[in-house]
C-alpha positions in Angstrom: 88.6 -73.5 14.5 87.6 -74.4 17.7 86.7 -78.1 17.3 89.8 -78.7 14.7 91.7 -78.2 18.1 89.5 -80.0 20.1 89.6 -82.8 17.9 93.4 -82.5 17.4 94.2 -82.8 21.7 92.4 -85.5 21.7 94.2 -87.2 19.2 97.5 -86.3 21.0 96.4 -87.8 24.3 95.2 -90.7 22.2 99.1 -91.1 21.4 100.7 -90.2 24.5 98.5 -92.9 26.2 99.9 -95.4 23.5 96.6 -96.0 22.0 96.5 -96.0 18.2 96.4 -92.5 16.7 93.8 -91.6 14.7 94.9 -89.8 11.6 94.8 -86.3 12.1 93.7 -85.1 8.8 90.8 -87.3 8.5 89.5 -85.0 11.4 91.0 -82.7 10.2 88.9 -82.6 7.1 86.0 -84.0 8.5 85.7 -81.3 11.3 86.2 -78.7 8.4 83.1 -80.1 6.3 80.7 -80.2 9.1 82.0 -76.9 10.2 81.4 -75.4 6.5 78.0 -77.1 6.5 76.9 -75.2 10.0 78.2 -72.0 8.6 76.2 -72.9 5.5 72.9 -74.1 7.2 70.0 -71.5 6.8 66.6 -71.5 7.8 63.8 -68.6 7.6 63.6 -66.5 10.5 59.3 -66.4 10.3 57.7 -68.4 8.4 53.4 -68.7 7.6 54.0 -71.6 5.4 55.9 -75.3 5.8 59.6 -75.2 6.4 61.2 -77.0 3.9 64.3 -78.7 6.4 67.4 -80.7 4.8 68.4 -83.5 6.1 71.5 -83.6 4.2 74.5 -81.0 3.4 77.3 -81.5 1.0 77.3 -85.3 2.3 76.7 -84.0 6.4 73.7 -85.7 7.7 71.1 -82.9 9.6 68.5 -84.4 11.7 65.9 -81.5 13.5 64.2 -81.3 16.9 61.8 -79.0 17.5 60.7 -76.7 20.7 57.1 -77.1 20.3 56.1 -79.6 18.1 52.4 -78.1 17.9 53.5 -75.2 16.3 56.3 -76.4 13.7 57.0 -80.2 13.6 60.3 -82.3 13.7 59.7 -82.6 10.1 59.0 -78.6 9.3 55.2 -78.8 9.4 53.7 -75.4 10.6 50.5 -75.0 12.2 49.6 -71.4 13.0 48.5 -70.5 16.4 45.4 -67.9 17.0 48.9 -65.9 18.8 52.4 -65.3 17.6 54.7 -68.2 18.4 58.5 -68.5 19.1 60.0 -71.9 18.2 63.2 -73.2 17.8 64.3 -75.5 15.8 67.7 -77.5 16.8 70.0 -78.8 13.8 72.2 -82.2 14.8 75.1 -81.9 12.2 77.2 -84.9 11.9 79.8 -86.8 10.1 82.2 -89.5 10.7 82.7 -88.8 14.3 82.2 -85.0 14.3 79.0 -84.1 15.4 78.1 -80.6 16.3 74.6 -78.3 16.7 73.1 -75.4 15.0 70.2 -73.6 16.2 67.0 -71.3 14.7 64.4 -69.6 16.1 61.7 -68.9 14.4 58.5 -67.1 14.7 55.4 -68.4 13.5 52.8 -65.4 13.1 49.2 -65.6 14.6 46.3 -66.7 12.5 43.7 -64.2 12.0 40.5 -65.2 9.9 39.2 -63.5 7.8 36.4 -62.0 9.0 34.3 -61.5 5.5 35.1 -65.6 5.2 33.4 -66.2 8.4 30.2 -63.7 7.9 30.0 -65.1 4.2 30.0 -68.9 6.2 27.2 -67.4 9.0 25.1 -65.9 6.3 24.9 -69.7 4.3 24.7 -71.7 7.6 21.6 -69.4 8.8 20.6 -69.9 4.9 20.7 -73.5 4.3 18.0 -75.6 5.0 16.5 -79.3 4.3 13.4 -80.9 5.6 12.8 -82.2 9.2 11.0 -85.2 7.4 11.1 -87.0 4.4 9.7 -90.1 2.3 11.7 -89.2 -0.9 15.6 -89.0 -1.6 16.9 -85.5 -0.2 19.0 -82.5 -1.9 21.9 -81.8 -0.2 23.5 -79.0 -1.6 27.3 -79.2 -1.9 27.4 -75.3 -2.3 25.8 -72.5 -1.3 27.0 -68.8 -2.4 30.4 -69.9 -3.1 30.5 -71.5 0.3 31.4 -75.3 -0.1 29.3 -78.0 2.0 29.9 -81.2 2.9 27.5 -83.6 4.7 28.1 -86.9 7.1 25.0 -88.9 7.9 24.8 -90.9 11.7 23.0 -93.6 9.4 24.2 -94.4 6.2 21.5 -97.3 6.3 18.4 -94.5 6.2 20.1 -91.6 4.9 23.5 -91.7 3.1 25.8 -88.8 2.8 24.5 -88.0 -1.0 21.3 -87.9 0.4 19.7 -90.9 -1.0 16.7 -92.1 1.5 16.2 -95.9 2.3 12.9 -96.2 3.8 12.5 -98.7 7.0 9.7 -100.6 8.3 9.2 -97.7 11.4 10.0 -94.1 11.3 13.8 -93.4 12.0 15.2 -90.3 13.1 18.7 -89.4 11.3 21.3 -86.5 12.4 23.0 -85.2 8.9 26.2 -82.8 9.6 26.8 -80.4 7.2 30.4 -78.5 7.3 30.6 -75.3 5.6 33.7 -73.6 4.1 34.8 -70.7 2.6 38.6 -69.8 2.8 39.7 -70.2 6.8 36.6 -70.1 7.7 34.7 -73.1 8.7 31.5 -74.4 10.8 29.1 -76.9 11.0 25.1 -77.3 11.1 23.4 -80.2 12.4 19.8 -81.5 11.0 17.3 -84.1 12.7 15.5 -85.8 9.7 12.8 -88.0 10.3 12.7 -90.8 7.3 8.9 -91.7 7.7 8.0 -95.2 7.5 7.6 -97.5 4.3 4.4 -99.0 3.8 5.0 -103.1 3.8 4.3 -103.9 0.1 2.6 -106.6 -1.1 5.2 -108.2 -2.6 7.6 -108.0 0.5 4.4 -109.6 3.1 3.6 -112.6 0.4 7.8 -113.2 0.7 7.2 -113.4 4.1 4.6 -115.8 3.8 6.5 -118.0 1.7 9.5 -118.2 4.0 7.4 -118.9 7.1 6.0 -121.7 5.0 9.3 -122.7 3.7 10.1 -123.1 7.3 7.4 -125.5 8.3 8.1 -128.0 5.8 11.6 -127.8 6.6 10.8 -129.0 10.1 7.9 -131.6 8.9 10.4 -133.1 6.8 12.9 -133.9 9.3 13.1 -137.6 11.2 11.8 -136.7 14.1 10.9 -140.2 15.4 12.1 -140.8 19.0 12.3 -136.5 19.7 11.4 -135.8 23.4 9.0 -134.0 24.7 12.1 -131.5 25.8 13.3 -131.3 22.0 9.8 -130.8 20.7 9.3 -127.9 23.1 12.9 -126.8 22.0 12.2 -127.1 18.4 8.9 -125.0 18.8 10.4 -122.4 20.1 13.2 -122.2 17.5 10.5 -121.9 14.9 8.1 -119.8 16.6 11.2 -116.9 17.0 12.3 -117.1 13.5 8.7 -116.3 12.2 8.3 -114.0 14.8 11.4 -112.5 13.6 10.4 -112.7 10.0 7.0 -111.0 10.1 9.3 -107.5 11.2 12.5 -107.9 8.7 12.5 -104.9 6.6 13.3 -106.4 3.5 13.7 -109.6 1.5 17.5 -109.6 2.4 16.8 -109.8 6.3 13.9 -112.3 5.7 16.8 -114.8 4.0 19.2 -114.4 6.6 16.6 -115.1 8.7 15.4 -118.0 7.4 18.9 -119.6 7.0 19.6 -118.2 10.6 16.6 -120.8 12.0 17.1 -123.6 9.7 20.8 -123.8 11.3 19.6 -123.7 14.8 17.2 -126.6 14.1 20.1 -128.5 12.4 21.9 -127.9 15.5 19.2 -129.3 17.6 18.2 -132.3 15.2 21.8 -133.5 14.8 22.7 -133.8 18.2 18.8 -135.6 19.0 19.7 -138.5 16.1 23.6 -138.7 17.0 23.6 -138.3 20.7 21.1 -138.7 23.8 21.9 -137.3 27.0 20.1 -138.3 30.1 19.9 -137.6 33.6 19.0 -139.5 36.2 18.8 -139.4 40.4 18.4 -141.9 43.2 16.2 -139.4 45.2 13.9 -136.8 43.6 12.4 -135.6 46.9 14.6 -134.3 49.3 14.6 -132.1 52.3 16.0 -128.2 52.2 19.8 -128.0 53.4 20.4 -131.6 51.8 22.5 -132.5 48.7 21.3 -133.9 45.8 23.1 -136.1 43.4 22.4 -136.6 39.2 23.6 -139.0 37.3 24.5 -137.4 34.2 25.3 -139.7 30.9 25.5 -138.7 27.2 25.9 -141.4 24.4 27.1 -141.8 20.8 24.5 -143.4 19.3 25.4 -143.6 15.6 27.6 -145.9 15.7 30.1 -143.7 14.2 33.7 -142.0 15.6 33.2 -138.2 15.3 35.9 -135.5 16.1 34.7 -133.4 19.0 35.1 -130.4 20.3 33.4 -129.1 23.6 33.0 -125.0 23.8 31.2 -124.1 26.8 32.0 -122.3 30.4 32.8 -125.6 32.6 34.3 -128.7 31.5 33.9 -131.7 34.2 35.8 -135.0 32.2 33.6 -138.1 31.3 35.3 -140.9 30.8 35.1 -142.8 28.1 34.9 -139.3 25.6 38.7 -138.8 26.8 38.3 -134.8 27.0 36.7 -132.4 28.8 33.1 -131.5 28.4 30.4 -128.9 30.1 26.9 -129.9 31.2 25.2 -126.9 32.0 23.1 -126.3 34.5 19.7 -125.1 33.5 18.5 -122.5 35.7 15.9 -121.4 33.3 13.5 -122.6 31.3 13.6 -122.8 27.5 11.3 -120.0 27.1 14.0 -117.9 28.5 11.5 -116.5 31.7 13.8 -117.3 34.9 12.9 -120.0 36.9 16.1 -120.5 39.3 15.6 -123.8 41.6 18.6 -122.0 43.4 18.7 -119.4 46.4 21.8 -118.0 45.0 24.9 -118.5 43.1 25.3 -118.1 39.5 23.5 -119.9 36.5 26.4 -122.6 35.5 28.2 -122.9 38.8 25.8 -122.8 41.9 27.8 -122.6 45.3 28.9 -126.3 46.5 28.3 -128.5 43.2 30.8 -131.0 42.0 31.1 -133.4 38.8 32.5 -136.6 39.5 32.2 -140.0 37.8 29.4 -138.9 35.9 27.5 -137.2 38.8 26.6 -133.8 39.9 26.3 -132.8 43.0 23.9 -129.9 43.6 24.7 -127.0 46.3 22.5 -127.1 49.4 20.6 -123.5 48.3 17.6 -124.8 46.5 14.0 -123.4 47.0 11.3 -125.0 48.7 8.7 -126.6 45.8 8.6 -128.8 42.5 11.5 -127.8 40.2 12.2 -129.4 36.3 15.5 -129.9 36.1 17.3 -130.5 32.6 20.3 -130.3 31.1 22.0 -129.1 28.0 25.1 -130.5 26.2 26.5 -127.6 23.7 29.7 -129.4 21.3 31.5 -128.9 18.0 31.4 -132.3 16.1 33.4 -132.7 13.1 35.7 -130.3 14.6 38.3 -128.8 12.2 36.4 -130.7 8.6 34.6 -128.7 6.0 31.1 -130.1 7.5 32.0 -128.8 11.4 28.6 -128.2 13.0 27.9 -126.9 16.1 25.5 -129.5 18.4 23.2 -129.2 20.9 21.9 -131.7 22.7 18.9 -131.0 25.5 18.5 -134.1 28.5 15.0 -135.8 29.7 13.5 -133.8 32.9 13.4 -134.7 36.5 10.8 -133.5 39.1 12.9 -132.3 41.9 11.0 -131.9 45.2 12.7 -129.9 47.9 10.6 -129.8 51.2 
């Protein structure tokens, strides 16, 4: 008993050196249990199937490690290669302080198909067959000659998996997989359908209508005295999009989302027009190329009211007064969202050489030659952190800026 003795010198040194013996039969016995438990240890030498590998042996704990963990796994799980593998599998035997190892190889056979599973899966993928285009709900067979299909669809929205077909507003092409099996053989067979479009029914375009109509009383009704010419433009264009929007929704669901979508944007825009009023303002609108240009930039509570607010934007240059940061940014563009840059370069919300200090911007020497409408736009949170948080938006009068 090799490691008895190994185990029992050890102890003796242990002793000699004046240390505190360990007790030699409890070595003794636990070197004999581990040892009976390696002798005892089996494994199959080949294997197709799992390998079923103990982790524990008459109270001796076994932990595995494998060679190749692609062919069997730490855990015993086999996975047949297309060639005959060698792997082998290392046993860590332990108890108490006795630890020893045990190995196995084992060879894993090659996998070889059947080769009357894969004609019988050629023959029904050359066989199977569904329409390149379709109006109706579509049979997808989930067996064909004792060969079991399966299908995935690339749009669940047009064509689900079961086959049902949801018409859209435009024709919409839809890849559907099929994977065919039959024993170890398997393969897969893609299909283009075309789901052709749905005619808009009557009852869809006169929900349209309605909404559009819902939409235009929701802006007549609001208190728009003392808007801008800035906010009406603004406001126009937020209506104009949603019922631009709502005249191509595909369905009564979209049209709602829609609807609600705009009706928040105008909240957005309203809110911040009766509760706040941002202006700008310069000394000198005409100025010469090269030279700087200074705006004053101020924005007002004017409800009355103390709101919690939070400013979300890129920049946030401090106004006093608000005590915290806040972003004006720069409009580069115009509403309508077609550029207009009054810069030569630089970015949109931080041109080259601006500033913000004591309420005033100072504009980068890069602006272009001509009449530019310069505005700005205040974005906030107000009610920040309350069940009635809204998000604000809050658009500045115009200056003519000449640069000559």
């Amino acid at each position: 008993m090799k490691i008895i003795s190994k185990a029992m010198a050890i102890v003796a040194v242990f002793c000699l050196m004046g240390i505190s013996c360990i007790d030699e039969a409890v070595i003794d016995a636990n070197a004999a249990k581990v040892a009976a438990a390696k002798e005892a240890l089996s494994i199959p030498a080949e294997t197709e199937i799992d390998l079923d590998l103990p982790l524990d042996l008459d109270g001796v704990a076994i932990s595995w490690a494998s060679s190749d963990e692609e062919v069997i796994s730490n855990t015993g799980i086999v996975t047949r290669q297309p060639y005959e593998t060698q792997v082998t599998l290392t046993a860590t035997l332990s108890f108490g302080k006795i630890v020893d190892t045990k190995e196995f190889p084992v060879i894993v056979p090659d996998f070889i198909m059947n080769i009357d599973d894969a004609i019988k899966v050629a023959l029904a993928k050359e066989a199977l067959f569904i329409p390149a285009e379709t109006e109706n709900d579509l049979d997808l067979s989930a067996d064909l000659n004792s060969v079991t299909i399966s299908w995935s669809s690339s749009n669940e929205d047009v064509i689900s998996s079961a086959g049902v077909v949801t018409r859209q507003l435009h024709d919409t092409d839809v890849t559907l997989t099929a994977t065919l099996s039959f024993g170890d053989a398997v393969d897969t067979k893609e299909f283009t359908v075309r789901v052709l479009a749905a005619e808009e029914t009557e009852d869809l375009a006169e929900y349209k209508e309605d909404a559009k109509t819902n939409l235009t009383a929701y802006v007549e009704a609001l208190e728009s005295d003392g808007y801008s010419n800035e906010v009406w433009t603004v406001l126009e264009r937020i209506v104009n999009l949603g019922k631009e929007n709502i005249d191509i929704a595909e369905n009564k669901q979209v049209v709602d989302s829609i609807l609600k979508m705009t009706k928040d944007n105008i909240d957005t825009l309203d809110k911040g027009h009766r509760y706040f009023v941002l202006t700008i303002s310069a000394e000198e609108t005409t100025i010469q190329q090269g030279e700087k240009f200074k705006v004053n930039v101020e924005l007002k509570n004017k409800s009355g009211e103390d709101y919690e607010v939070f400013f979300d934007y890129l920049f946030f240059p401090y106004i006093p007064g608000w005590h915290i940061y806040h972003d004006y940014g720069l409009s580069s563009y115009d509403i309508f969202g077609k550029s207009k840059s009054i810069l030569e370069a630089g970015s949109i919300l931080q041109p080259p050489g601006t500033s913000f200090q004591n309420n005033e911007w100072e504009l980068g020497s890069a602006l272009k030659l001509g009449n530019h409408e310069l505005k700005f736009r205040a974005e906030f949170y107000f009610n920040w952190g309350q069940e009635d948080q809204q998000r604000i938006e809050v658009w500045s009068n115009t200056i003519i800026l000449t640069v000559q």
